[in-house]
C-alpha positions as CSV (number, residue, x, y, z in Angstrom):
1,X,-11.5,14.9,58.2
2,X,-9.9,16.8,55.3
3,X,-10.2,15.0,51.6
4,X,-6.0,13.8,51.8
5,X,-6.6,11.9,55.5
6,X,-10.0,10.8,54.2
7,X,-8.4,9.7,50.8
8,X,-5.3,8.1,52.8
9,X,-8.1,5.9,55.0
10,X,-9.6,4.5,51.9
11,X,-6.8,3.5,50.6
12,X,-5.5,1.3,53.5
13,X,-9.3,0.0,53.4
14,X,-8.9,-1.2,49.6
15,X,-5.4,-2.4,50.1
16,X,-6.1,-4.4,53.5
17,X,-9.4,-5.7,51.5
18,X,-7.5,-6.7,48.2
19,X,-4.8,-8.8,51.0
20,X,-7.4,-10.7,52.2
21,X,-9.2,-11.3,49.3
22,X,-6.0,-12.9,48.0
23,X,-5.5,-14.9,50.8
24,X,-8.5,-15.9,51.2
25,X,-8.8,-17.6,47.6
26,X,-4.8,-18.8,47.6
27,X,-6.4,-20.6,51.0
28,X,-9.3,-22.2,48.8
29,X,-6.8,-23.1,46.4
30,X,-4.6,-25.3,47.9
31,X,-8.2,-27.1,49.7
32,X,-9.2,-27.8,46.1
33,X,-5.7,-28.8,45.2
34,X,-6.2,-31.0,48.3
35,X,-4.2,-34.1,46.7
36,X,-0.9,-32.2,47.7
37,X,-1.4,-30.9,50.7
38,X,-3.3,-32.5,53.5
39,X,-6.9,-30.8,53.6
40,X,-7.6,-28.9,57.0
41,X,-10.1,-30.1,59.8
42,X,-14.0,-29.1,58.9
43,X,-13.6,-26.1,61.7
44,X,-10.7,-24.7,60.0
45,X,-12.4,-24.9,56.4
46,X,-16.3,-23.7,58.0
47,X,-14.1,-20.6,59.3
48,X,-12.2,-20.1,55.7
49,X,-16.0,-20.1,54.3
50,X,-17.3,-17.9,56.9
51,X,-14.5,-15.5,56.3
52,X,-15.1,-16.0,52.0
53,X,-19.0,-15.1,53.1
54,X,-18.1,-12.3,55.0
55,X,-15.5,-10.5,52.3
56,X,-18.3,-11.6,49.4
57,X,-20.7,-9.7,51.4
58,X,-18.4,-6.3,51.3
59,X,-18.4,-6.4,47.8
């Protein structure tokens, strides 16, 4: 690959990285907010902690 495709791949990486970073935490938040919203079932929150694990672990 030339350095423009190779430059325009890790790009999309960062960008679809950053989106689930963000989402990822805003997820955490409202668990920790937890008195407004219902919290979610443990399998829901052990996947939201295996998917925080996972994007910690690309950083």
């Amino acid at each position: 690959m030339d350095n423009p495709s190779t430059l325009l791949v890790a790009i999309m990486f960062v960008t679809i990285l950053g989106i689930a970073i963000g989402n990822t935490l805003m997820t955490c938040a409202d668990i920790a907010g937890g008195l407004r919203r219902p919290v979610p079932e443990r399998l829901q929150i052990s996947w939201i902690l295996l998917m925080l694990f996972a994007l910690l672990s690309l950083l």
